[in-house]
mmCIF file of the N, C-alpha and C atoms, coordinates in Angstrom:
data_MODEL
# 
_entry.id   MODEL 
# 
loop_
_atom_site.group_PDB 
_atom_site.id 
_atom_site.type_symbol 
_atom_site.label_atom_id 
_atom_site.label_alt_id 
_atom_site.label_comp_id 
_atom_site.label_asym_id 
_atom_site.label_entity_id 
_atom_site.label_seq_id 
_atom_site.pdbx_PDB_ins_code 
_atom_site.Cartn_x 
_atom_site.Cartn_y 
_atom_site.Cartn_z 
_atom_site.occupancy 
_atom_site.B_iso_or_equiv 
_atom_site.pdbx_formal_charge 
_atom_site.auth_seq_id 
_atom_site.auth_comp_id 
_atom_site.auth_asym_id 
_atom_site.auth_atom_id 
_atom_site.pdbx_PDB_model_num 
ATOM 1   N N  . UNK A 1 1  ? -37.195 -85.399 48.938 1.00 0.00 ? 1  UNK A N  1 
ATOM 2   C CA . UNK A 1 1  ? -37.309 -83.969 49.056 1.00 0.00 ? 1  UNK A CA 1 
ATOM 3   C C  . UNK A 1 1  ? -36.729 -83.480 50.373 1.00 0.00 ? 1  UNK A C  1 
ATOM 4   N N  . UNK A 1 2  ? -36.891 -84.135 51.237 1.00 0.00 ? 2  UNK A N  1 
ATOM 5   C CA . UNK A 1 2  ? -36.420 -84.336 52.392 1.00 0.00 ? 2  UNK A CA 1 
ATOM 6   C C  . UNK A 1 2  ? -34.717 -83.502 52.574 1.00 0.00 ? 2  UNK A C  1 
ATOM 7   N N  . UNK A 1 3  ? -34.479 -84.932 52.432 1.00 0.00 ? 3  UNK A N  1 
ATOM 8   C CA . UNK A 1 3  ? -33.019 -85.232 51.723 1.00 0.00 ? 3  UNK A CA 1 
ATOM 9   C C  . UNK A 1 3  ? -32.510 -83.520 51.406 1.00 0.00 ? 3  UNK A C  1 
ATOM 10  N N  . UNK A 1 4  ? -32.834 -83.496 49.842 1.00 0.00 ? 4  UNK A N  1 
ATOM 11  C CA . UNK A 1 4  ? -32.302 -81.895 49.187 1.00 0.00 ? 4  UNK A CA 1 
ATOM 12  C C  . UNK A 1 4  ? -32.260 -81.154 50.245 1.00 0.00 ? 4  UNK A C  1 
ATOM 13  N N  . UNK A 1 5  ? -33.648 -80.956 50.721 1.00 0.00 ? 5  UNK A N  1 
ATOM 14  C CA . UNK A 1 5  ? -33.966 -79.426 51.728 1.00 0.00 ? 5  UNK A CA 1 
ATOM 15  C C  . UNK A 1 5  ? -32.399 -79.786 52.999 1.00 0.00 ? 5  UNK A C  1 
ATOM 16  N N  . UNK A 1 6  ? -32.584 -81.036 53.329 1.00 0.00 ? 6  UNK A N  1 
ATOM 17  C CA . UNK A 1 6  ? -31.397 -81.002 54.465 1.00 0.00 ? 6  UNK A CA 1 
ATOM 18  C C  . UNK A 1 6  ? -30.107 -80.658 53.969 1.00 0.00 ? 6  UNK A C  1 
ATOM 19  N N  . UNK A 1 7  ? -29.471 -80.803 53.013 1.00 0.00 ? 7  UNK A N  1 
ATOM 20  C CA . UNK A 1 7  ? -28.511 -81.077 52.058 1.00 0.00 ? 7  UNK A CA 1 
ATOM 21  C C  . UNK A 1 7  ? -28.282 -79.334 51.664 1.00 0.00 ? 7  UNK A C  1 
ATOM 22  N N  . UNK A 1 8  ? -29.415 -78.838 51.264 1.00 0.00 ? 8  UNK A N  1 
ATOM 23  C CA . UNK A 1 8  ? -29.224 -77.485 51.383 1.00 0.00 ? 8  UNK A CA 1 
ATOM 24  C C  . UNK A 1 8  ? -29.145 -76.199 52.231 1.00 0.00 ? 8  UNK A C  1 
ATOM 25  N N  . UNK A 1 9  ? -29.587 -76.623 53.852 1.00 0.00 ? 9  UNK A N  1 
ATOM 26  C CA . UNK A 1 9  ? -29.637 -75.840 54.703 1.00 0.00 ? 9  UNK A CA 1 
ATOM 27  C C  . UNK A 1 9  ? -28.120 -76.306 55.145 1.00 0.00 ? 9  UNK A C  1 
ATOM 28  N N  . UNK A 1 10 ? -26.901 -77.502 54.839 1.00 0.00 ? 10 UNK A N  1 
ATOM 29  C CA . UNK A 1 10 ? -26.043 -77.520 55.604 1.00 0.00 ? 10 UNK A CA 1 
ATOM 30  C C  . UNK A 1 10 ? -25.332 -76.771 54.608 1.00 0.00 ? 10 UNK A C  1 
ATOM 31  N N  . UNK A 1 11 ? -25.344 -76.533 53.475 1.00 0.00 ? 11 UNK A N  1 
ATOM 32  C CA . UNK A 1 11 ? -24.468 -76.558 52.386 1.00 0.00 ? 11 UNK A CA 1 
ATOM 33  C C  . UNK A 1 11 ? -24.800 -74.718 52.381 1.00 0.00 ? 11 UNK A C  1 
ATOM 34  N N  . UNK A 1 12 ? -25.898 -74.369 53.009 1.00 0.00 ? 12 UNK A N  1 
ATOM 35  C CA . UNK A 1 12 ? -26.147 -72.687 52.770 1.00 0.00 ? 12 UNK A CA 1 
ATOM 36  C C  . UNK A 1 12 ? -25.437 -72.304 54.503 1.00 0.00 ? 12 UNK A C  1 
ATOM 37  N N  . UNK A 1 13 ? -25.184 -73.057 55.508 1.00 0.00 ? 13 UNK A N  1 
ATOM 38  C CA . UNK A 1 13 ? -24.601 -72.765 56.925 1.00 0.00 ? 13 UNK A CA 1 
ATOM 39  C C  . UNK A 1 13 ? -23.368 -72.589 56.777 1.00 0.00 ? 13 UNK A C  1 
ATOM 40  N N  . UNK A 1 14 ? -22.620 -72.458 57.512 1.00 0.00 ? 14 UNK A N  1 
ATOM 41  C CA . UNK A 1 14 ? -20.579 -72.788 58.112 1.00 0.00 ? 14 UNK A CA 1 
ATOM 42  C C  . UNK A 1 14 ? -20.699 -74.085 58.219 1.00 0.00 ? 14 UNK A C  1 
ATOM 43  N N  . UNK A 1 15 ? -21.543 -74.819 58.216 1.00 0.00 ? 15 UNK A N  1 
ATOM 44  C CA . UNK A 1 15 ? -21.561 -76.198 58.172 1.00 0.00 ? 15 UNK A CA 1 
ATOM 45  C C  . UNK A 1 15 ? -20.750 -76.944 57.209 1.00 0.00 ? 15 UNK A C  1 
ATOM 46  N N  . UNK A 1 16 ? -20.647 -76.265 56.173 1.00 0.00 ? 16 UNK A N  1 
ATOM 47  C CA . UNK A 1 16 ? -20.101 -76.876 54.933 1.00 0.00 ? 16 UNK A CA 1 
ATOM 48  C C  . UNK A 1 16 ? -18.971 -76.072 54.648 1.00 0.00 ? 16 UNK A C  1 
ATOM 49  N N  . UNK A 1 17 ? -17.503 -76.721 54.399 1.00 0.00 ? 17 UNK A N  1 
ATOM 50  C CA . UNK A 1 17 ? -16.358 -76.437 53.468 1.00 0.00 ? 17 UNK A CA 1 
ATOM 51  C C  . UNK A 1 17 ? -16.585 -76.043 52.554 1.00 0.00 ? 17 UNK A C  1 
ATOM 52  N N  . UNK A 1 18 ? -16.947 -75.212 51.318 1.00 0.00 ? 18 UNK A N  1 
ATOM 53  C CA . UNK A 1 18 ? -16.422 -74.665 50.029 1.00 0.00 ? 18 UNK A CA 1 
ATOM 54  C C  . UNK A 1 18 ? -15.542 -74.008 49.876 1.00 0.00 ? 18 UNK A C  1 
ATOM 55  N N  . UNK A 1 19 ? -14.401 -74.467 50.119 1.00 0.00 ? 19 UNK A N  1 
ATOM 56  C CA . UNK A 1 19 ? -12.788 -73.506 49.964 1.00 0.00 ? 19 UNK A CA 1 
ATOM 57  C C  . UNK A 1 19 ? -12.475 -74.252 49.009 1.00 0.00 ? 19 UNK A C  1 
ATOM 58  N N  . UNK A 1 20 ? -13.207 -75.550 48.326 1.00 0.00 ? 20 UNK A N  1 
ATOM 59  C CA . UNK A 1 20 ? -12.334 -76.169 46.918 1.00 0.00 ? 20 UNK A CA 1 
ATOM 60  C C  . UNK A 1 20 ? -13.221 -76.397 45.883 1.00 0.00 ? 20 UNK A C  1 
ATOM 61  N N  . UNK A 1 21 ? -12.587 -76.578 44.793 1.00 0.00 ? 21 UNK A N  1 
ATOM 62  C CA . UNK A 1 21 ? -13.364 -77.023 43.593 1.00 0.00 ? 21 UNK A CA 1 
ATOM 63  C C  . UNK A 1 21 ? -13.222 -76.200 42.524 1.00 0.00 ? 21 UNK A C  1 
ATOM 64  N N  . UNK A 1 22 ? -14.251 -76.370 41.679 1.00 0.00 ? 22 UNK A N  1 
ATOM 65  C CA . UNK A 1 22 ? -14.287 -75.276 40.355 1.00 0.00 ? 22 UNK A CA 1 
ATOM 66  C C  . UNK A 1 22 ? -15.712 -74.637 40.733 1.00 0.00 ? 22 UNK A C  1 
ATOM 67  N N  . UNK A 1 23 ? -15.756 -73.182 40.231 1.00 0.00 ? 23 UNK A N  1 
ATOM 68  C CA . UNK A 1 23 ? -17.037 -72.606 40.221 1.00 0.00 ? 23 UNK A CA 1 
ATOM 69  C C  . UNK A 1 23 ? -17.185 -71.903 38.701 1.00 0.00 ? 23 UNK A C  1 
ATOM 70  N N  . UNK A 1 24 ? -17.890 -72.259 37.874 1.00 0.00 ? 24 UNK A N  1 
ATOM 71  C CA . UNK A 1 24 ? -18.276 -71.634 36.910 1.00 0.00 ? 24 UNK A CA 1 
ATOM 72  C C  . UNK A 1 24 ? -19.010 -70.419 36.596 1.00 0.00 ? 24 UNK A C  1 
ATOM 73  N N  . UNK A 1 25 ? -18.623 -69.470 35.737 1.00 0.00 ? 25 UNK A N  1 
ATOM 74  C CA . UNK A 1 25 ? -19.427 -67.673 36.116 1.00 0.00 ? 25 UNK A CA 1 
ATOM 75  C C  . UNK A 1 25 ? -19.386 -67.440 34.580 1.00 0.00 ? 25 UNK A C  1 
ATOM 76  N N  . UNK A 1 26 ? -20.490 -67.184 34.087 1.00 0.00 ? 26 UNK A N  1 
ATOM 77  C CA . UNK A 1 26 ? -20.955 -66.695 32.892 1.00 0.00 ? 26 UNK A CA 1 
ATOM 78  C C  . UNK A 1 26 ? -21.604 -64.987 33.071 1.00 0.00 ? 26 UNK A C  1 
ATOM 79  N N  . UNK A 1 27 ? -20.989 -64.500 32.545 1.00 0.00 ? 27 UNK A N  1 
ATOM 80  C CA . UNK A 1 27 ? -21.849 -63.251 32.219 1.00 0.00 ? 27 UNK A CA 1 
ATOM 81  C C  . UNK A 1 27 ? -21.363 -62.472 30.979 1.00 0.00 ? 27 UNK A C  1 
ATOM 82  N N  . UNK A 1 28 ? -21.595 -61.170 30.879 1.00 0.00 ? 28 UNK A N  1 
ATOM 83  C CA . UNK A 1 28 ? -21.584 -60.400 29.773 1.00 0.00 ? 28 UNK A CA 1 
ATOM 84  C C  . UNK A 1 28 ? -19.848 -59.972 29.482 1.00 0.00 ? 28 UNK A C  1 
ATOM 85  N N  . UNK A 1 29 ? -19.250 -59.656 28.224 1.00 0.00 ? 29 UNK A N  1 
ATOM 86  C CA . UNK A 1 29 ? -17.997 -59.213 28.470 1.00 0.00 ? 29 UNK A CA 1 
ATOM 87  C C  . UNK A 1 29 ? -17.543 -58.256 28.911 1.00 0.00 ? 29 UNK A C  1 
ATOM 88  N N  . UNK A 1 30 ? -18.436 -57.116 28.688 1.00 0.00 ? 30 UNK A N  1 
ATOM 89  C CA . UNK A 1 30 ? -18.174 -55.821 29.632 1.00 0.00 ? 30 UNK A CA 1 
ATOM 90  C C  . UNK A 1 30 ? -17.815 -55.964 30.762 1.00 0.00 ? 30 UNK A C  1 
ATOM 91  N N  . UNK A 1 31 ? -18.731 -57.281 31.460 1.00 0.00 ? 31 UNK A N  1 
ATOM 92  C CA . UNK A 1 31 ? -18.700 -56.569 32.880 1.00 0.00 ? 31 UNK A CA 1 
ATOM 93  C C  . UNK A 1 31 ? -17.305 -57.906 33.408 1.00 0.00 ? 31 UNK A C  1 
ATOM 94  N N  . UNK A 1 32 ? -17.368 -58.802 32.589 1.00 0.00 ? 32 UNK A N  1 
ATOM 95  C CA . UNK A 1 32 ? -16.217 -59.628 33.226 1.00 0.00 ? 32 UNK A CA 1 
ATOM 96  C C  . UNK A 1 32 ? -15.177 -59.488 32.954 1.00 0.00 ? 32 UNK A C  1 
ATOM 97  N N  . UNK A 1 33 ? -14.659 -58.893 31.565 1.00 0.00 ? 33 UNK A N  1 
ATOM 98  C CA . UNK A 1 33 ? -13.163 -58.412 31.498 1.00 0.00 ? 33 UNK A CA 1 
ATOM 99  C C  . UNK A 1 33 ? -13.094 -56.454 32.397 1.00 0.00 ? 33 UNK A C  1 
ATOM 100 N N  . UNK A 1 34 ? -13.768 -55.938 32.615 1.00 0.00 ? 34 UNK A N  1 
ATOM 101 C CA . UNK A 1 34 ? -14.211 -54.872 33.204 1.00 0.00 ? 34 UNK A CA 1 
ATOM 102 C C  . UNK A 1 34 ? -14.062 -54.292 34.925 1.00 0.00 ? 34 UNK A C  1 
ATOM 103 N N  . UNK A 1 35 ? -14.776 -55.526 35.575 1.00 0.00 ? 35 UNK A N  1 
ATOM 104 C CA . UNK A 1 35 ? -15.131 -55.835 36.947 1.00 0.00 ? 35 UNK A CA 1 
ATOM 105 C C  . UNK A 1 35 ? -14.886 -56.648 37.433 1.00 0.00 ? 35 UNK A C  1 
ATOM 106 N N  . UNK A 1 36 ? -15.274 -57.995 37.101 1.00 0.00 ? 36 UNK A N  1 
ATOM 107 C CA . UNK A 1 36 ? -15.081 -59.047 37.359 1.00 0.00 ? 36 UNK A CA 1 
ATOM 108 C C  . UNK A 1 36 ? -13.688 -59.561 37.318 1.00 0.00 ? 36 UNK A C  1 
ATOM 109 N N  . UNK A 1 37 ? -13.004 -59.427 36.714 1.00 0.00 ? 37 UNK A N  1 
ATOM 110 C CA . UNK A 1 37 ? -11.439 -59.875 36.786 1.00 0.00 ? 37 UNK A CA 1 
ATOM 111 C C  . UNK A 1 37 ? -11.129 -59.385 38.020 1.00 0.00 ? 37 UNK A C  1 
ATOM 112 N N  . UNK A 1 38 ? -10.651 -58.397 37.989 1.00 0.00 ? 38 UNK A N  1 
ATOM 113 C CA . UNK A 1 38 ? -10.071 -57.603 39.086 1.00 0.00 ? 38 UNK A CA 1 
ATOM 114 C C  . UNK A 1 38 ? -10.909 -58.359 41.008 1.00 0.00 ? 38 UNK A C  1 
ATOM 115 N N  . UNK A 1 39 ? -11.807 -58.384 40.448 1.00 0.00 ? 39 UNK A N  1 
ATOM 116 C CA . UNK A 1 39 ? -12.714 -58.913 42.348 1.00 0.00 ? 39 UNK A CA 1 
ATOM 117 C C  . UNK A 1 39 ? -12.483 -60.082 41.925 1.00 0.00 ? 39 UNK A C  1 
ATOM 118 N N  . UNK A 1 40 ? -12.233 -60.720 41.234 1.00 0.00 ? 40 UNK A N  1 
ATOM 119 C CA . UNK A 1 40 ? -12.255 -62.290 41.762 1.00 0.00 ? 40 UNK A CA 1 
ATOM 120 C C  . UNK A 1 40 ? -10.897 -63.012 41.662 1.00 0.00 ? 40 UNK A C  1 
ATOM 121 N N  . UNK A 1 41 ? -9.984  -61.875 41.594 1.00 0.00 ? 41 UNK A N  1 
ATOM 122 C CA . UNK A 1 41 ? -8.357  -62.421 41.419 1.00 0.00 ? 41 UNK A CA 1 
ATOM 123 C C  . UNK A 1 41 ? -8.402  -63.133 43.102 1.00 0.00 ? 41 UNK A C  1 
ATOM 124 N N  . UNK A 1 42 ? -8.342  -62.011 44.523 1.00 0.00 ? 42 UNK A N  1 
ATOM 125 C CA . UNK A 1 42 ? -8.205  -62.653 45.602 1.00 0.00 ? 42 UNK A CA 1 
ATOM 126 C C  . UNK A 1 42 ? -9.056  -63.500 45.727 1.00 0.00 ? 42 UNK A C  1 
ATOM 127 N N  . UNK A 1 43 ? -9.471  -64.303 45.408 1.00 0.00 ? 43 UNK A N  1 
ATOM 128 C CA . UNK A 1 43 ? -10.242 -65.575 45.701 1.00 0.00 ? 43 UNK A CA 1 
ATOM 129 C C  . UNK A 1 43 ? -9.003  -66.778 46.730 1.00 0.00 ? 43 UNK A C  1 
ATOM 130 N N  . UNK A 1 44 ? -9.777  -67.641 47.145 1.00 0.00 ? 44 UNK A N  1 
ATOM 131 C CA . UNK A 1 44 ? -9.093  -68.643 47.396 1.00 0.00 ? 44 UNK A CA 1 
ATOM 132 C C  . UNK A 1 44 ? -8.697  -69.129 46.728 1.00 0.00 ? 44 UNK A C  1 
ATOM 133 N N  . UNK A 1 45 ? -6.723  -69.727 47.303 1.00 0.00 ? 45 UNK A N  1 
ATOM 134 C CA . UNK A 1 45 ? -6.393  -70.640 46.339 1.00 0.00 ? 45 UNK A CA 1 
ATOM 135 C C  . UNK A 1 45 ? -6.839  -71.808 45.826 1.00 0.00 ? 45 UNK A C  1 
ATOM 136 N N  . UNK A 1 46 ? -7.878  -72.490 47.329 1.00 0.00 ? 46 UNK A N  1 
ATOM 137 C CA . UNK A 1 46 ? -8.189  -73.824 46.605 1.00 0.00 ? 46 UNK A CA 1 
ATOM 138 C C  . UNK A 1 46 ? -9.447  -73.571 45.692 1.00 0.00 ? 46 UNK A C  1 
ATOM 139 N N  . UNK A 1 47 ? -9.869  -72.701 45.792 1.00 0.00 ? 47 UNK A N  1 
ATOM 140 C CA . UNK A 1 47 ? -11.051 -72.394 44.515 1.00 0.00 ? 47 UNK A CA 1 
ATOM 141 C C  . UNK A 1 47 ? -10.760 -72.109 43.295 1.00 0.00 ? 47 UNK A C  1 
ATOM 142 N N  . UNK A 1 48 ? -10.831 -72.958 42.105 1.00 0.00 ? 48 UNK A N  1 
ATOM 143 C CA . UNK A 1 48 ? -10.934 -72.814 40.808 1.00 0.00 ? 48 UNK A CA 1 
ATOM 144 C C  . UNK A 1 48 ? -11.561 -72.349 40.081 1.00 0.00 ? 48 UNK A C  1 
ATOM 145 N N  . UNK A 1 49 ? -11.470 -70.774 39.426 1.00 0.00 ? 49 UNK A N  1 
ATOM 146 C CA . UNK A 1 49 ? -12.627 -69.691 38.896 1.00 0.00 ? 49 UNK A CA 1 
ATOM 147 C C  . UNK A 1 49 ? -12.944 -70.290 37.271 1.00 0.00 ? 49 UNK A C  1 
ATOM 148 N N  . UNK A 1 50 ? -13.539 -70.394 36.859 1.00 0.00 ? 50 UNK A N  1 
ATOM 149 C CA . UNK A 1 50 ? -13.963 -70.613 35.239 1.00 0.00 ? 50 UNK A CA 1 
ATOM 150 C C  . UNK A 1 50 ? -14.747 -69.564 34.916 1.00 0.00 ? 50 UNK A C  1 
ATOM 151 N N  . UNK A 1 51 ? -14.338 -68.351 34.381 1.00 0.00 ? 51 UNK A N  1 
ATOM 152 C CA . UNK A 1 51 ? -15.102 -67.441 33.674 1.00 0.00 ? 51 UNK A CA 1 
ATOM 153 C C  . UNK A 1 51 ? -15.097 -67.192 32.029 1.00 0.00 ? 51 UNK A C  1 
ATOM 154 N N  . UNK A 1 52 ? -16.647 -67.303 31.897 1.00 0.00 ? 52 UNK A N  1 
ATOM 155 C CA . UNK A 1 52 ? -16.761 -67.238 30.522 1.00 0.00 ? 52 UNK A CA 1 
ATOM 156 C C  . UNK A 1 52 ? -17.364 -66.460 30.258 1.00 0.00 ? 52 UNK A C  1 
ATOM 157 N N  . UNK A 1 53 ? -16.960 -65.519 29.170 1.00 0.00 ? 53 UNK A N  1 
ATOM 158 C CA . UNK A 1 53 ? -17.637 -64.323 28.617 1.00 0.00 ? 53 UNK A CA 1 
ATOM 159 C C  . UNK A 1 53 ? -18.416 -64.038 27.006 1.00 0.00 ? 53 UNK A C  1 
ATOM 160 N N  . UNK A 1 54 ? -19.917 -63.375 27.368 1.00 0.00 ? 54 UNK A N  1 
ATOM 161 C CA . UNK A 1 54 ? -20.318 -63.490 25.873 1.00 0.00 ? 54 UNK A CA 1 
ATOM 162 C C  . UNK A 1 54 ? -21.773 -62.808 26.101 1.00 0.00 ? 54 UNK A C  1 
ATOM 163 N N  . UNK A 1 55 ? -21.968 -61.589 25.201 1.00 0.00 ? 55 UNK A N  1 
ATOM 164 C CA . UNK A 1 55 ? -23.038 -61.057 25.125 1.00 0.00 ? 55 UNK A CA 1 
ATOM 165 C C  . UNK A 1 55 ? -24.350 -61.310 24.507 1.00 0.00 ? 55 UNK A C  1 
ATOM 166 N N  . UNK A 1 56 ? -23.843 -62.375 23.864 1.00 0.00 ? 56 UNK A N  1 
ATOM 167 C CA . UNK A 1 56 ? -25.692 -63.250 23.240 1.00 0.00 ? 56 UNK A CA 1 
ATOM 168 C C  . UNK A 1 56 ? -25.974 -64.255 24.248 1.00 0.00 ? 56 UNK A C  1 
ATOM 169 N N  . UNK A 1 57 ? -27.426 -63.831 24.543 1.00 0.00 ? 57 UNK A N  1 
ATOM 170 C CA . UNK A 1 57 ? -28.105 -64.565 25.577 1.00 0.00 ? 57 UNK A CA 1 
ATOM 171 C C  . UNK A 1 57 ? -28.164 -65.768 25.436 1.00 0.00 ? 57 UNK A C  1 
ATOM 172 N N  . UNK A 1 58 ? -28.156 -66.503 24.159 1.00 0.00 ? 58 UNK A N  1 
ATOM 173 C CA . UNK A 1 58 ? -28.356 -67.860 23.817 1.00 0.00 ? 58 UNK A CA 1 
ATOM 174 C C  . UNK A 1 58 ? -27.288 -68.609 24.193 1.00 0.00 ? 58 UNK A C  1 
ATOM 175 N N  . UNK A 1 59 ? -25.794 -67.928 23.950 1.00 0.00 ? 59 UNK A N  1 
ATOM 176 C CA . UNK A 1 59 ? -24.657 -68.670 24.550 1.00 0.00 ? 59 UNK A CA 1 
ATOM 177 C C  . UNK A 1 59 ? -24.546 -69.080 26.061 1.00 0.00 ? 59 UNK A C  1 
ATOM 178 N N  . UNK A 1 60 ? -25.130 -67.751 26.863 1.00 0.00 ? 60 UNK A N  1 
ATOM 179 C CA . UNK A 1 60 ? -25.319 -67.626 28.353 1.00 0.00 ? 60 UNK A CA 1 
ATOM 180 C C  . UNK A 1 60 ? -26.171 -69.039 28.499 1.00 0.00 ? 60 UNK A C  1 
ATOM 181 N N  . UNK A 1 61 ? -27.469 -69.137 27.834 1.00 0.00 ? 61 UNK A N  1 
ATOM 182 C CA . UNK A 1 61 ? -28.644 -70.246 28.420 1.00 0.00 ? 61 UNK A CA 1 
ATOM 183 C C  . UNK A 1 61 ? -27.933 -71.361 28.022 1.00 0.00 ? 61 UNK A C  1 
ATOM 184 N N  . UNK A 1 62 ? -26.893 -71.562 27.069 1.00 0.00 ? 62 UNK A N  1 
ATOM 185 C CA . UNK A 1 62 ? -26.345 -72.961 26.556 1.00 0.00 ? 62 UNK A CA 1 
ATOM 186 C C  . UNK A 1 62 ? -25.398 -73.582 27.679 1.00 0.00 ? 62 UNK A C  1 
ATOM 187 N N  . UNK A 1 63 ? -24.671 -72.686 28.001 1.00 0.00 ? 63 UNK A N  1 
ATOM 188 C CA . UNK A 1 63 ? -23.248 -72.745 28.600 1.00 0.00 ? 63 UNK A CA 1 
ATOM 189 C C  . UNK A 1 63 ? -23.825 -73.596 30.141 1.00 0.00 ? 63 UNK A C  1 
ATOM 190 N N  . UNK A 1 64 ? -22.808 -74.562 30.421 1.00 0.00 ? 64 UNK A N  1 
ATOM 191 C CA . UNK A 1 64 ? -23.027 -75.308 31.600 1.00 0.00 ? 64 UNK A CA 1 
ATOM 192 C C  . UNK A 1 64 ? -22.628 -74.282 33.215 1.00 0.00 ? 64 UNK A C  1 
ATOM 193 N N  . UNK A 1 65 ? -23.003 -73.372 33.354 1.00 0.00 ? 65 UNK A N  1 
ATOM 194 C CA . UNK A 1 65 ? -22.465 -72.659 34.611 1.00 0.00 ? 65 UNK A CA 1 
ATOM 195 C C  . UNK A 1 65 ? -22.928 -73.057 35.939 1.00 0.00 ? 65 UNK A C  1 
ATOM 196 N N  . UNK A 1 66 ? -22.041 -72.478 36.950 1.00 0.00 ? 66 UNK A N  1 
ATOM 197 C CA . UNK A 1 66 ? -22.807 -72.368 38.433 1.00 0.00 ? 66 UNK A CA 1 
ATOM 198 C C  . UNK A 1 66 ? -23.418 -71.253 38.604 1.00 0.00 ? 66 UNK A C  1 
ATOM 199 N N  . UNK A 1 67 ? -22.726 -70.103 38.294 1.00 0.00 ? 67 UNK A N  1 
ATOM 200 C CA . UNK A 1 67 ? -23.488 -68.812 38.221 1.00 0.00 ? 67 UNK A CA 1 
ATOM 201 C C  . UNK A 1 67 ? -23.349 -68.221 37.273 1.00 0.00 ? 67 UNK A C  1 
ATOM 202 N N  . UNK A 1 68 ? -24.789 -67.158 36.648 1.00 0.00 ? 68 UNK A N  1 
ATOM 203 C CA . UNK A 1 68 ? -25.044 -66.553 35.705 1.00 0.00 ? 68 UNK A CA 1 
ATOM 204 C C  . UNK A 1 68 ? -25.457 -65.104 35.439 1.00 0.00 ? 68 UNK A C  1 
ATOM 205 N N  . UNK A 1 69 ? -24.578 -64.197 35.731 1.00 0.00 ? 69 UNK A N  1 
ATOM 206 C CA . UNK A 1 69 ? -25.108 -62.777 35.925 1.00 0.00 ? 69 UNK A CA 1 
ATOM 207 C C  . UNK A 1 69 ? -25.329 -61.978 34.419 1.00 0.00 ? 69 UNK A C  1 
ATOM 208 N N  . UNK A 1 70 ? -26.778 -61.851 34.013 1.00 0.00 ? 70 UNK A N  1 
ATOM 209 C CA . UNK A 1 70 ? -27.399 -61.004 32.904 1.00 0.00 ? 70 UNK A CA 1 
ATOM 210 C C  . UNK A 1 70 ? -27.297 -59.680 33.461 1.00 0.00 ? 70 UNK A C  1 
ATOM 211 N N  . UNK A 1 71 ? -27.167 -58.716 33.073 1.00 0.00 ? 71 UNK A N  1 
ATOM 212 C CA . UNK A 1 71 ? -27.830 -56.966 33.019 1.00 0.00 ? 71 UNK A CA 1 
ATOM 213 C C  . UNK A 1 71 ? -28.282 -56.653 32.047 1.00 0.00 ? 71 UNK A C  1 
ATOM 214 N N  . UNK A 1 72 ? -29.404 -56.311 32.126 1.00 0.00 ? 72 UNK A N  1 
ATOM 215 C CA . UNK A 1 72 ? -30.452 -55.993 30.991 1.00 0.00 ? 72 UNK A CA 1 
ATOM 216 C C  . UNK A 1 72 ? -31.017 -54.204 31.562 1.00 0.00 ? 72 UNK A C  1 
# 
């Protein structure tokens, strides 16, 4: 437990690089062909966006994401 908690205070600081990888983003289609396109074009290049779009909640809870934005 230890461990995690340390692992997460470096990884939530400047301590940690995240300029690479894939980040996964699930939310509704409104708001990601809508909003979301447009703000997350300037992203970093070394960051890899995966956005998936779909208004039944069940697909949202299935889907393997990093982040998950509902509006209800």
């Amino acid at each position: 437990m230890d461990l995690a908690a340390q692992t997460f205070n470096r990884m939530a600081s400047s301590e940690a690089s995240m300029d690479h990888g894939t980040v996964r983003l699930t939310c509704g289609v409104l708001l990601g062909v809508e909003v979301l396109l447009d703000l997350l074009r300037p992203f970093h290049a070394e960051l890899k966006l995966e956005l998936s779009t779909s208004d039944a909640l069940e697909d949202i809870a299935k889907l393997q994401s990093d982040i998950a934005i509902i509006l209800s």
